[in-house]
PDB file of the backbone (N, CA, C, O) and the ligand in Angstrom, with CONECT records:
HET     ZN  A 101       1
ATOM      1  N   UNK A   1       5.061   5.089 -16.714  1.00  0.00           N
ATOM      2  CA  UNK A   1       4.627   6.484 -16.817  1.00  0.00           C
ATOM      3  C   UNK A   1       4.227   6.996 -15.439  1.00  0.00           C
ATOM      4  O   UNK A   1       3.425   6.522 -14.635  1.00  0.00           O
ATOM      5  N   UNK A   2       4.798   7.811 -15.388  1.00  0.00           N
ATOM      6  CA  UNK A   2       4.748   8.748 -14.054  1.00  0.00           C
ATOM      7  C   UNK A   2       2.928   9.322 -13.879  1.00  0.00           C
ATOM      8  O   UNK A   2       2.393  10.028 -14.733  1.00  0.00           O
ATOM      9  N   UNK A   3       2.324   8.908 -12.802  1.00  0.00           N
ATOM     10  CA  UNK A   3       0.850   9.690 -12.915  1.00  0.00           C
ATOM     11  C   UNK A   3       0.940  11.135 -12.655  1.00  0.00           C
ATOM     12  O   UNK A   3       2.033  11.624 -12.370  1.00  0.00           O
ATOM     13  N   UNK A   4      -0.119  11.856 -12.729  1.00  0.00           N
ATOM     14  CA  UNK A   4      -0.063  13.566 -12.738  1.00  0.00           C
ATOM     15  C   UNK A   4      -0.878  13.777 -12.232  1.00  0.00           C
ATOM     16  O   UNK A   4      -0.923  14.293 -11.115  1.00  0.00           O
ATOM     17  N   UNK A   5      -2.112  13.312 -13.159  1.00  0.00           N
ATOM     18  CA  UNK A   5      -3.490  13.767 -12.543  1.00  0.00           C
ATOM     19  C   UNK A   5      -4.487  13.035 -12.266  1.00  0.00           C
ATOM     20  O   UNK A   5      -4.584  11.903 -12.740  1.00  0.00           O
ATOM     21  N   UNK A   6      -5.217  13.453 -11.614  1.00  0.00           N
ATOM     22  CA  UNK A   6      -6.085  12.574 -10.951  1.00  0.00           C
ATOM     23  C   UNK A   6      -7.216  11.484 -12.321  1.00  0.00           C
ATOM     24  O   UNK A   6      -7.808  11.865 -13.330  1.00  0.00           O
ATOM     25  N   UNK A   7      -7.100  10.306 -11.787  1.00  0.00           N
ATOM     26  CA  UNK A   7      -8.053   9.929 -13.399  1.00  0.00           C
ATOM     27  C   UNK A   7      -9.436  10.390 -12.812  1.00  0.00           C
ATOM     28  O   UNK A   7     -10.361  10.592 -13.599  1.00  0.00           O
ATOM     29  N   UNK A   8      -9.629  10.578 -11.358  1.00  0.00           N
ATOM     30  CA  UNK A   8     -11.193  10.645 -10.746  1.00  0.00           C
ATOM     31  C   UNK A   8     -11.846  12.287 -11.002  1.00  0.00           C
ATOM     32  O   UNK A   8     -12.816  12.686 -11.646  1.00  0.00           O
ATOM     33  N   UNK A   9     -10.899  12.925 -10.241  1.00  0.00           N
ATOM     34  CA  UNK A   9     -11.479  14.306 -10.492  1.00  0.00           C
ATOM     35  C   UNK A   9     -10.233  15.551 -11.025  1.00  0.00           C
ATOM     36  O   UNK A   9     -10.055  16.768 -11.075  1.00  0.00           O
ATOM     37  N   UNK A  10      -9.615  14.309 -11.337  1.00  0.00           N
ATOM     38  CA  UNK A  10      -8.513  15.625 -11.908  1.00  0.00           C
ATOM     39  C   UNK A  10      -7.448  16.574 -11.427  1.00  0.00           C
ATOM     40  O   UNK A  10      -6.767  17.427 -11.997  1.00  0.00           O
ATOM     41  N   UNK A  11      -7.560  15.987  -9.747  1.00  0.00           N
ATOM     42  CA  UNK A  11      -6.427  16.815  -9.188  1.00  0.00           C
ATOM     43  C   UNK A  11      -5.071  16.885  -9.414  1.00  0.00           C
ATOM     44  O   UNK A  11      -4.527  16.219 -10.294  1.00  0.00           O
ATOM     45  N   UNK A  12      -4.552  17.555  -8.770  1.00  0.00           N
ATOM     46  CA  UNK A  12      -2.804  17.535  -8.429  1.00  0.00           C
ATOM     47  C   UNK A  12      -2.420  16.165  -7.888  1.00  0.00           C
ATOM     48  O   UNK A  12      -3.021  15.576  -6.990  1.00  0.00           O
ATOM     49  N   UNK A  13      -1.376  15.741  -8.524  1.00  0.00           N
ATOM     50  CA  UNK A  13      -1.042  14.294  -8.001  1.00  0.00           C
ATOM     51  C   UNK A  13       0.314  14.652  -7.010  1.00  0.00           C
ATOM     52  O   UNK A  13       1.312  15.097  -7.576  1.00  0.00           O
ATOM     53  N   UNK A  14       0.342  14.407  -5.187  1.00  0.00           N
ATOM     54  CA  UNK A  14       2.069  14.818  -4.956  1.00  0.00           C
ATOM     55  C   UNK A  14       2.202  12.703  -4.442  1.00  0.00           C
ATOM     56  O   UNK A  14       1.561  11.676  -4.223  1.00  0.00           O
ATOM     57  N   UNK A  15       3.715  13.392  -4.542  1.00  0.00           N
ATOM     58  CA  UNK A  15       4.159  12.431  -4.063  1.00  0.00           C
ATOM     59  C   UNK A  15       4.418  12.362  -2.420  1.00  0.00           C
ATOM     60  O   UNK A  15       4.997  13.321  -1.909  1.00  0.00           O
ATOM     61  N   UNK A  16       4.065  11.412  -1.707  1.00  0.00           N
ATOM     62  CA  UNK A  16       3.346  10.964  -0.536  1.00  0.00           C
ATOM     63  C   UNK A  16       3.691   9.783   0.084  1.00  0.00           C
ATOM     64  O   UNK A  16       4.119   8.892  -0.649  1.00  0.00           O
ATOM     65  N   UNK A  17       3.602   9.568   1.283  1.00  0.00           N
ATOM     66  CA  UNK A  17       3.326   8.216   1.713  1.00  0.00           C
ATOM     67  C   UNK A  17       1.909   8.050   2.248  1.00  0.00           C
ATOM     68  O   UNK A  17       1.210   8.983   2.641  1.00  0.00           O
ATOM     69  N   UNK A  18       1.514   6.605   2.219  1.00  0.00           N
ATOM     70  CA  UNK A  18       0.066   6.247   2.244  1.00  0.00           C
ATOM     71  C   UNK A  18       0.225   4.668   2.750  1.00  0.00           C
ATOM     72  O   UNK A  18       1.274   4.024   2.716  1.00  0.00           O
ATOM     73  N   UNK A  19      -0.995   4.226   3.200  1.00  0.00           N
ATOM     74  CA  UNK A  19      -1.109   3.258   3.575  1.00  0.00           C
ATOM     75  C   UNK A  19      -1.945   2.307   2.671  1.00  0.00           C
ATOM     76  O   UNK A  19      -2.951   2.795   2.154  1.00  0.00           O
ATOM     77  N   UNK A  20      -1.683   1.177   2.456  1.00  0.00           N
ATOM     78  CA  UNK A  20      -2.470  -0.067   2.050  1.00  0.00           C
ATOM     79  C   UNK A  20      -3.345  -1.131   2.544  1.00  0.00           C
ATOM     80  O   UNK A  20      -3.116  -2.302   2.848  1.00  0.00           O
ATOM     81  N   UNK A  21      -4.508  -0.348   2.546  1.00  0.00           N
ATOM     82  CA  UNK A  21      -5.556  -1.575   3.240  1.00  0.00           C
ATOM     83  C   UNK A  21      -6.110  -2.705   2.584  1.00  0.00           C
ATOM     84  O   UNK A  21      -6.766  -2.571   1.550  1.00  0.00           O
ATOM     85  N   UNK A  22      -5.833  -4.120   3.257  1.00  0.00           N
ATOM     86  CA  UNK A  22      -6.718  -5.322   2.248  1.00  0.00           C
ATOM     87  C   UNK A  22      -7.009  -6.231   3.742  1.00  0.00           C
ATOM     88  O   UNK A  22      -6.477  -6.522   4.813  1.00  0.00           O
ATOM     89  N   UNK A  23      -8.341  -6.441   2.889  1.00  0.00           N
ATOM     90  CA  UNK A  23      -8.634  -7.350   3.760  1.00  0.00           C
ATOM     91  C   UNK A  23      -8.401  -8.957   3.530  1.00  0.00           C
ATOM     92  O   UNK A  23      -8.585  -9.584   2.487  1.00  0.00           O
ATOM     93  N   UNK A  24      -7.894  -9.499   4.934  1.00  0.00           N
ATOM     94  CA  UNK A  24      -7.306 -11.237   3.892  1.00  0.00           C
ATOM     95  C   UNK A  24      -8.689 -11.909   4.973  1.00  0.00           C
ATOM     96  O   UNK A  24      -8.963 -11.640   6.143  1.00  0.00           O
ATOM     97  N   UNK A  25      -9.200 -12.643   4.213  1.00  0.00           N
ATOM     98  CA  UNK A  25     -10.307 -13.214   5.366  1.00  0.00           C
ATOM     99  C   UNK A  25     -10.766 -12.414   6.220  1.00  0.00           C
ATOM    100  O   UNK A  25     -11.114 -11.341   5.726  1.00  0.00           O
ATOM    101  N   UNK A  26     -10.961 -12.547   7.731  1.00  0.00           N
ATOM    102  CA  UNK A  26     -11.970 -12.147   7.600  1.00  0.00           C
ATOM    103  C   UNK A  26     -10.536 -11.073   9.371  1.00  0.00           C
ATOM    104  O   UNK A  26     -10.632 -10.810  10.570  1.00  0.00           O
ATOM    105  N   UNK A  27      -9.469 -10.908   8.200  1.00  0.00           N
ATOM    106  CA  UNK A  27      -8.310 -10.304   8.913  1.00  0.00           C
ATOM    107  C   UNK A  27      -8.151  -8.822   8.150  1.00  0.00           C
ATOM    108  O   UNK A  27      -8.483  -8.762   6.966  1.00  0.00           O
ATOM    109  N   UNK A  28      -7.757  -7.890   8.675  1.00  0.00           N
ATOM    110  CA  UNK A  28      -7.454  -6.132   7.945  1.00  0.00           C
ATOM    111  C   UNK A  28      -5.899  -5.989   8.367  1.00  0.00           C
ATOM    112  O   UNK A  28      -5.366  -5.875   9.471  1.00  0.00           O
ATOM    113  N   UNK A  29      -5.318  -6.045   6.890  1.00  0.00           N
ATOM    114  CA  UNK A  29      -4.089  -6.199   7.313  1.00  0.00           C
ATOM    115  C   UNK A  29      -3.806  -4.481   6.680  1.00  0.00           C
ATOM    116  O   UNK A  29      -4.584  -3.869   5.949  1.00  0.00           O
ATOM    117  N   UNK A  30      -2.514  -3.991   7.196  1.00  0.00           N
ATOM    118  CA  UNK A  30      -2.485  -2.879   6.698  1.00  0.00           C
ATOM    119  C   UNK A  30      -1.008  -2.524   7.019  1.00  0.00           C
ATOM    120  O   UNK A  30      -0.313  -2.586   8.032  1.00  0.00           O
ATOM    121  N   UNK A  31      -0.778  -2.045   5.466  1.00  0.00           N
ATOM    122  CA  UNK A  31       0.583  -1.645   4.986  1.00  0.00           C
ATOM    123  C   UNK A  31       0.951  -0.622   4.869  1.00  0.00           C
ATOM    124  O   UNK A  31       0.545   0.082   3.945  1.00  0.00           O
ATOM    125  N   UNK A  32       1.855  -0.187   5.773  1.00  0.00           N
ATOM    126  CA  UNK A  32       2.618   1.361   6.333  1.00  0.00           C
ATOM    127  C   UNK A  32       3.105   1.611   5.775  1.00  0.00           C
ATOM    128  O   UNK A  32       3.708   0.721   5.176  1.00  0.00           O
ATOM    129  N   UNK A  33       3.374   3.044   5.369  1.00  0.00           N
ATOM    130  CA  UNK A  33       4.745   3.295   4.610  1.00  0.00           C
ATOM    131  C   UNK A  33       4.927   3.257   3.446  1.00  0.00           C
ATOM    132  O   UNK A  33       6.062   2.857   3.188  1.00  0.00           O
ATOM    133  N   UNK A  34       4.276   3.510   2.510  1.00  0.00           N
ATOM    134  CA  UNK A  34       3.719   2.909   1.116  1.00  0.00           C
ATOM    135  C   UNK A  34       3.960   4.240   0.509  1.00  0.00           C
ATOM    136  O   UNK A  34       3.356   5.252   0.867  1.00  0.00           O
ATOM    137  N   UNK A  35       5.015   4.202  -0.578  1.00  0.00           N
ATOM    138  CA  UNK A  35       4.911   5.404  -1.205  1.00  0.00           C
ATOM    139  C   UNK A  35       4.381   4.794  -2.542  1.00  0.00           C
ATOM    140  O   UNK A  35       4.452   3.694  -3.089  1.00  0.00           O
ATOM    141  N   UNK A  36       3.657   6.354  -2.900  1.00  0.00           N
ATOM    142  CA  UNK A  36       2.578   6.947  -3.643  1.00  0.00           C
ATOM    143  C   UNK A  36       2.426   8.086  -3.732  1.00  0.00           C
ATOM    144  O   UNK A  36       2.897   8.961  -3.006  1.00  0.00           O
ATOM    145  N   UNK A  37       1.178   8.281  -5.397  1.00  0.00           N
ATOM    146  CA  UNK A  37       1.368   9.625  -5.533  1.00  0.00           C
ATOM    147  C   UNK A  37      -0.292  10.094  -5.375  1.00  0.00           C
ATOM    148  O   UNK A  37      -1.140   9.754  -6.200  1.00  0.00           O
ATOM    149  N   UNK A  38      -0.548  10.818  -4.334  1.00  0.00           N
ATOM    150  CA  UNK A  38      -1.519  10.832  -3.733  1.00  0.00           C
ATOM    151  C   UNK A  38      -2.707  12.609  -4.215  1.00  0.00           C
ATOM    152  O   UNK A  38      -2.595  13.833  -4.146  1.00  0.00           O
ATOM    153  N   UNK A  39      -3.422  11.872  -4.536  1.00  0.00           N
ATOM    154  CA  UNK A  39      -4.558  13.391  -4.721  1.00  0.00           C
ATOM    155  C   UNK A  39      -4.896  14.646  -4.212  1.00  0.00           C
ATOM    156  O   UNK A  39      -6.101  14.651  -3.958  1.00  0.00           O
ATOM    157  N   UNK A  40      -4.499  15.437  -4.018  1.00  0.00           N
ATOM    158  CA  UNK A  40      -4.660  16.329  -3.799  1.00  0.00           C
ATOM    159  C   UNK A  40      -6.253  17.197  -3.077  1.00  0.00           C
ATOM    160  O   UNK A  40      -6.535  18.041  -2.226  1.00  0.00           O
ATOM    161  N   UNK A  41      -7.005  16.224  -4.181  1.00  0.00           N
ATOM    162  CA  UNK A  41      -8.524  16.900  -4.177  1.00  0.00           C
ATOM    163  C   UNK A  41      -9.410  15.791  -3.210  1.00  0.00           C
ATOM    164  O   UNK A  41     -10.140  16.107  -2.271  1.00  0.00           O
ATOM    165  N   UNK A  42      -9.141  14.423  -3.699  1.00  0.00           N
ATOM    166  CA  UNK A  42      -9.851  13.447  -2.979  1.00  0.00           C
ATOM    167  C   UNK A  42      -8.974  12.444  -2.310  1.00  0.00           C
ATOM    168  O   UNK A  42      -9.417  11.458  -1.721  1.00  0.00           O
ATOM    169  N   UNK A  43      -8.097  12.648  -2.391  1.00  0.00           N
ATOM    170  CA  UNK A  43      -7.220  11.270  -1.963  1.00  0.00           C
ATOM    171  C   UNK A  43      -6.468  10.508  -2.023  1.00  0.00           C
ATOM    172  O   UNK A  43      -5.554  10.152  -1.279  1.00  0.00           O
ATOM    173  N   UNK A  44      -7.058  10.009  -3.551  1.00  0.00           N
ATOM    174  CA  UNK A  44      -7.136   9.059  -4.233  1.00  0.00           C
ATOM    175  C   UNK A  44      -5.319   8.732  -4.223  1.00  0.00           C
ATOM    176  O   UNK A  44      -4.458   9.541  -4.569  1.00  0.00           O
ATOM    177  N   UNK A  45      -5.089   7.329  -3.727  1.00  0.00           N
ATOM    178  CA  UNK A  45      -3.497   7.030  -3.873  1.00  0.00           C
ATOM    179  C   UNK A  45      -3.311   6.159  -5.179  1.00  0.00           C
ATOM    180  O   UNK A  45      -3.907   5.146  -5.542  1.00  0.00           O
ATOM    181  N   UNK A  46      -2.311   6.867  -5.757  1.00  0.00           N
ATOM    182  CA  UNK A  46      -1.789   6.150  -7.214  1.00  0.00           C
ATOM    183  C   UNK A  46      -0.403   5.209  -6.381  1.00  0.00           C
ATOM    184  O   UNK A  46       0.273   5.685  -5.469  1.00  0.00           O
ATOM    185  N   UNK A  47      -0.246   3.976  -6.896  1.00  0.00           N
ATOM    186  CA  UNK A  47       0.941   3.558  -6.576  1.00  0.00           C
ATOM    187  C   UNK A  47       2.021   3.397  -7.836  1.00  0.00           C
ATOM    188  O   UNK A  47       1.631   2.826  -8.854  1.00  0.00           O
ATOM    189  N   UNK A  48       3.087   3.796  -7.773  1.00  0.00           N
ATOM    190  CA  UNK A  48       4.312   3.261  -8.621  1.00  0.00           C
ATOM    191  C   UNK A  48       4.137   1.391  -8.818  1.00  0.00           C
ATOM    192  O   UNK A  48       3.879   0.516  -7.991  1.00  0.00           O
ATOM    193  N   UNK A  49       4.398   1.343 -10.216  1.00  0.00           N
ATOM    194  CA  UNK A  49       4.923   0.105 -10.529  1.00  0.00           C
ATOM    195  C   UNK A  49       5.681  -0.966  -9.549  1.00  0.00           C
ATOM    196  O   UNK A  49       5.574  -2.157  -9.259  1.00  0.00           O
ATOM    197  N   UNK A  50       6.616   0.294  -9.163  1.00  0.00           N
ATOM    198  CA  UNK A  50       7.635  -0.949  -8.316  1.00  0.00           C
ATOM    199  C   UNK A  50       6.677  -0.869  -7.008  1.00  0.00           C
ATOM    200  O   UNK A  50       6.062  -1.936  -7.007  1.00  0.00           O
ATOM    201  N   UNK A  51       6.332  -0.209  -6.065  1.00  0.00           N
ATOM    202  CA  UNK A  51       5.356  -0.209  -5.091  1.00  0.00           C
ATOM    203  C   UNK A  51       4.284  -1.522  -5.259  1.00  0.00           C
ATOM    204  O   UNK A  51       4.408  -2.494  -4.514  1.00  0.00           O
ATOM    205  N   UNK A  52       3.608  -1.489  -5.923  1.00  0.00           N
ATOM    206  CA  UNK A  52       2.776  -2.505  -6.355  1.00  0.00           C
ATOM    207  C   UNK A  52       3.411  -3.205  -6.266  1.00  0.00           C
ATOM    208  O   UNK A  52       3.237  -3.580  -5.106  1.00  0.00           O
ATOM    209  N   UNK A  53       4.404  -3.972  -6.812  1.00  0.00           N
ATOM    210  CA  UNK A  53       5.269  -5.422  -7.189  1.00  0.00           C
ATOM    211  C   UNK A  53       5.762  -5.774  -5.622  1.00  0.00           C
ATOM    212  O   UNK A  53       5.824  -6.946  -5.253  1.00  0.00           O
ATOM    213  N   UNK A  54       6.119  -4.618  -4.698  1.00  0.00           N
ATOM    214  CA  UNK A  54       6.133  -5.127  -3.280  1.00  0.00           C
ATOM    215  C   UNK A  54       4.832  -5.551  -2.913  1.00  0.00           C
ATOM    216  O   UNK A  54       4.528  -6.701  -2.593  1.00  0.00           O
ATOM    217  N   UNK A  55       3.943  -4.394  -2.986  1.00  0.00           N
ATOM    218  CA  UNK A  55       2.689  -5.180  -2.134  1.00  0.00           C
ATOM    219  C   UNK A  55       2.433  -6.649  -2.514  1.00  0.00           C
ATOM    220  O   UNK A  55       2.008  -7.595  -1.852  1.00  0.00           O
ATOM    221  N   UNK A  56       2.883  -6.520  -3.969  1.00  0.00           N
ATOM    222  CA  UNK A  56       2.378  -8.192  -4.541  1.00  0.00           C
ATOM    223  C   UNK A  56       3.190  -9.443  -3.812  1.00  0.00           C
ATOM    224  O   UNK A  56       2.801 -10.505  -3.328  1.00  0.00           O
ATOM    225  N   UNK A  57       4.216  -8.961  -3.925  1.00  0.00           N
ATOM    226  CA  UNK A  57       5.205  -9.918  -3.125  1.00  0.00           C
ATOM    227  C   UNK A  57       4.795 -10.616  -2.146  1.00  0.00           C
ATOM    228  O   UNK A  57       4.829 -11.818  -1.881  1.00  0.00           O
ATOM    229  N   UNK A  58       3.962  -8.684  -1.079  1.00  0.00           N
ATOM    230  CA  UNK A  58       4.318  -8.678   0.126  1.00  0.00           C
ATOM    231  C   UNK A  58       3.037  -9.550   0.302  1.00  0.00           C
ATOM    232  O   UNK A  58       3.045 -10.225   1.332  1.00  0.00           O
ATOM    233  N   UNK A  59       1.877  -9.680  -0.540  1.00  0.00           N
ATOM    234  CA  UNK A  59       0.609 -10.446  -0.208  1.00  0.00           C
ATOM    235  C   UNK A  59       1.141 -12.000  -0.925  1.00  0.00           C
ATOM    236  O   UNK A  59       0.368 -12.876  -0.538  1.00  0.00           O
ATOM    237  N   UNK A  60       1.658 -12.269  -1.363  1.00  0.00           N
ATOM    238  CA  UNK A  60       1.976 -13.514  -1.787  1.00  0.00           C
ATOM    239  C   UNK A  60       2.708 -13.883  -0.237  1.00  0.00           C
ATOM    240  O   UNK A  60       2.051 -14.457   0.632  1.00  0.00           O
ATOM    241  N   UNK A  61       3.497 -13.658  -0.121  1.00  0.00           N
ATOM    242  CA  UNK A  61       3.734 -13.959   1.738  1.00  0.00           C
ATOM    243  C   UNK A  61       3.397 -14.701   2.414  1.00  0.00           C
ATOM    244  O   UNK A  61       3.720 -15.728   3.012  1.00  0.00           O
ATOM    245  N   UNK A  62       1.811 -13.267   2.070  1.00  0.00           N
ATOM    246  CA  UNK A  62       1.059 -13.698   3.254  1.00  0.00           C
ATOM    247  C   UNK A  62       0.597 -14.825   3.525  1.00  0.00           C
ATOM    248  O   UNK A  62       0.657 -15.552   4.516  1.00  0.00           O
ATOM    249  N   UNK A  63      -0.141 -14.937   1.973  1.00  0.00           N
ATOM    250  CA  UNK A  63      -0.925 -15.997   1.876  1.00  0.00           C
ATOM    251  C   UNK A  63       0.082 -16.972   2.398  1.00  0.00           C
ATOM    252  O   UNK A  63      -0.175 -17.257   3.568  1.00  0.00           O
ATOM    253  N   UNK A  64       1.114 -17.565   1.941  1.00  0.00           N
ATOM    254  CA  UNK A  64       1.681 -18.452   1.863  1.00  0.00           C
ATOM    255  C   UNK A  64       1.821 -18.626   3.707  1.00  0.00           C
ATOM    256  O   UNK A  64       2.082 -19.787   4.022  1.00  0.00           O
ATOM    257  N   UNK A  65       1.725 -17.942   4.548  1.00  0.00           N
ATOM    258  CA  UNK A  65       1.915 -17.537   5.689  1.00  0.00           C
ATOM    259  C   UNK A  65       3.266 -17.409   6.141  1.00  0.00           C
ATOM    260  O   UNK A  65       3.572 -17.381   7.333  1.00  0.00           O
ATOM    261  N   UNK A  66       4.064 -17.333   5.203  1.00  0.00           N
ATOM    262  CA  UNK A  66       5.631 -17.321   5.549  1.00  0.00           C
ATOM    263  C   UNK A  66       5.837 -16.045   6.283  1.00  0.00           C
ATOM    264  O   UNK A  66       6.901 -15.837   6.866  1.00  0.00           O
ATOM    265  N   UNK A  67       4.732 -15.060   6.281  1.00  0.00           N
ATOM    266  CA  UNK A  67       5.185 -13.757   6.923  1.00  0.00           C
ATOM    267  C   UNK A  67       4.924 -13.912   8.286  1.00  0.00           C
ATOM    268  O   UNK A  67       4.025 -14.580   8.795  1.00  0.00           O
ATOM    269  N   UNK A  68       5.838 -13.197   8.870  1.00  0.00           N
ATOM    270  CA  UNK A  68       5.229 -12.904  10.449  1.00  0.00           C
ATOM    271  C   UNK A  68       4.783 -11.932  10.709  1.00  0.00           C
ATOM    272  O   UNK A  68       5.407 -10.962  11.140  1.00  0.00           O
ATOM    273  N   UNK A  69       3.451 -12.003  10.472  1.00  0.00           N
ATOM    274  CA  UNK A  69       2.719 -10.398  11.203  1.00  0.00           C
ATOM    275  C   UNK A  69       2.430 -10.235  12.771  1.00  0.00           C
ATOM    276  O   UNK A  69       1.431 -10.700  13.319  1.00  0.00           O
ATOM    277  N   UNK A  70       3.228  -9.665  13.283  1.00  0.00           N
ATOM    278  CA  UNK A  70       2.996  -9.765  14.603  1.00  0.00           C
ATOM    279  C   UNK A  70       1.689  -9.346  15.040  1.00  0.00           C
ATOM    280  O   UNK A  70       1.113  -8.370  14.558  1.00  0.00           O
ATOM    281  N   UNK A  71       1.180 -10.135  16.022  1.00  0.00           N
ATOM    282  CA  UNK A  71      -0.255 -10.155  16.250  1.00  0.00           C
ATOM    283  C   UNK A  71      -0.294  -9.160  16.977  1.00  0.00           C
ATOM    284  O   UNK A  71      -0.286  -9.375  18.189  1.00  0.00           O
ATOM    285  N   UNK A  72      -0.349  -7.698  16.476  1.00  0.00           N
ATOM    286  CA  UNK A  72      -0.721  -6.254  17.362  1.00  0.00           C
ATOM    287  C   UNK A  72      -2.046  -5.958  16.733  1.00  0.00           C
ATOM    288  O   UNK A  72      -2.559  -6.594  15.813  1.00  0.00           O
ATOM    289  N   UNK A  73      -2.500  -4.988  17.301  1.00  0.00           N
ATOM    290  CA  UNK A  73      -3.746  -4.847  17.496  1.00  0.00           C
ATOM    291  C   UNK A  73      -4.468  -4.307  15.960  1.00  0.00           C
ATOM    292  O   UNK A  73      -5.562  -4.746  15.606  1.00  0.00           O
ATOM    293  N   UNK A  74      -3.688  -3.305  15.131  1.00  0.00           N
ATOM    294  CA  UNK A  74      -3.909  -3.320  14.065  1.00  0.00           C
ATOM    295  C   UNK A  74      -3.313  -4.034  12.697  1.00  0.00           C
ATOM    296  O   UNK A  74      -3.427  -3.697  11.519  1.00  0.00           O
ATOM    297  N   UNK A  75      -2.693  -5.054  13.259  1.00  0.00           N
ATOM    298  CA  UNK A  75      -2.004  -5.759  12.218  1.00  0.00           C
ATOM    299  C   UNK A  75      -1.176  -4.736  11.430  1.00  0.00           C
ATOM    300  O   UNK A  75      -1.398  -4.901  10.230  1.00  0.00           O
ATOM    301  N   UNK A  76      -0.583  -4.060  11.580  1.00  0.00           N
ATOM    302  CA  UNK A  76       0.404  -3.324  11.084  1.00  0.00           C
ATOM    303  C   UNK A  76       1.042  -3.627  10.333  1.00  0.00           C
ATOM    304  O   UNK A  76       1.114  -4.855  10.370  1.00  0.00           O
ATOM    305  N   UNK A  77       1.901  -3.043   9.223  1.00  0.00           N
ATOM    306  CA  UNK A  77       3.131  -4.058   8.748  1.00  0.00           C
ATOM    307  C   UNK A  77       3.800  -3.025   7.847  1.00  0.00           C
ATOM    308  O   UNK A  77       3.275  -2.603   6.817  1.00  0.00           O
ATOM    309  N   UNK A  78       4.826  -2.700   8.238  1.00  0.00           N
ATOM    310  CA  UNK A  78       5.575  -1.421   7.781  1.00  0.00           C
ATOM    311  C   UNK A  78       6.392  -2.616   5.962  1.00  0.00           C
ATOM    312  O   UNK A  78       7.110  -3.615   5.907  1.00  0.00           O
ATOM    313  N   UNK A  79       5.829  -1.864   5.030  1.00  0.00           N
ATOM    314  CA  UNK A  79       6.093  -2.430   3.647  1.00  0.00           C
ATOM    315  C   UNK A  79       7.638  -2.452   3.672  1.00  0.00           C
ATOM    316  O   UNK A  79       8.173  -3.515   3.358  1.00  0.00           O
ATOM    317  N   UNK A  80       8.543  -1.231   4.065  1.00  0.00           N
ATOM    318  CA  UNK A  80       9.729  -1.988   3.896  1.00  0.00           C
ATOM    319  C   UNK A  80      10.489  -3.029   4.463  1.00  0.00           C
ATOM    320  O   UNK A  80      11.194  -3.802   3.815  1.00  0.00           O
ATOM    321  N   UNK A  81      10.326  -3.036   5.742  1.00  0.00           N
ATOM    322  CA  UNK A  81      10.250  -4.238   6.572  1.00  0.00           C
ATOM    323  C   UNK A  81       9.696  -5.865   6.518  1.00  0.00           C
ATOM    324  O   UNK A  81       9.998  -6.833   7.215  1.00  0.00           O
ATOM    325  N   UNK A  82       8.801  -5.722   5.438  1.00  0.00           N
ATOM    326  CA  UNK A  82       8.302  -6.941   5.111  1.00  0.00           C
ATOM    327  C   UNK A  82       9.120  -7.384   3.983  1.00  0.00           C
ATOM    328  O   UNK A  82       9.518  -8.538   4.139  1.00  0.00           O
ATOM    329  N   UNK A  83       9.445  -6.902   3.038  1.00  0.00           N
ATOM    330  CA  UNK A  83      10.235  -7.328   1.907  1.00  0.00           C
ATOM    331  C   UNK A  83      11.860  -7.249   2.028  1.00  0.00           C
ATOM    332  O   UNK A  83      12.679  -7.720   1.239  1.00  0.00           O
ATOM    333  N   UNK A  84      12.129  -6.439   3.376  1.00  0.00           N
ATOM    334  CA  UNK A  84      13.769  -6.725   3.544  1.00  0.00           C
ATOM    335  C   UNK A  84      14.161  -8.272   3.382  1.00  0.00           C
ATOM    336  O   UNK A  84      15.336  -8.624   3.482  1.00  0.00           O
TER     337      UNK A  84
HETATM  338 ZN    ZN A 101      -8.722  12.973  -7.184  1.00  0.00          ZN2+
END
């Protein structure tokens, strides 16, 4: 199901790109490029099903350390690029 409205305050939901912040230890890794359907009023980023199932992937990866995050300064990591 497609989101609409905000579950927080009810806004306009558009569709957007957004970023994904997690922290792995005591590392801030952060995922570029992330489409989502993003709030209007506060923010708030909804992700698609399939979106999610990358990030999941893309943090299973990590952990595993099979990814190469190149050691730049914000740990960057453009989401489609990680799951190519
Ligand atoms: Zn909202």
């Amino acid at each position: 199901m497609k989101p609409d409205r905000c579950s927080f305050c009810k806004g306009k939901l558009a569709k957007g790109k957004t970023e994904f912040v997690v922290k792995v230890d005591d590392e801030i890794l952060v995922v570029t490029n992330v489409s989502a359907y993003i709030c209007n009023e506060c923010g708030e980023a909804y992700y698609s099903p399939k979106e999610s199932e990358k990030i999941d992937k893309l943090m299973k990866k990590f952990h595993k350390s099979d990814l190469l995050v190149h050691p730049l300064a914000a740990g960057e990591l453009s989401l489609s690029e990680a799951i190519a």
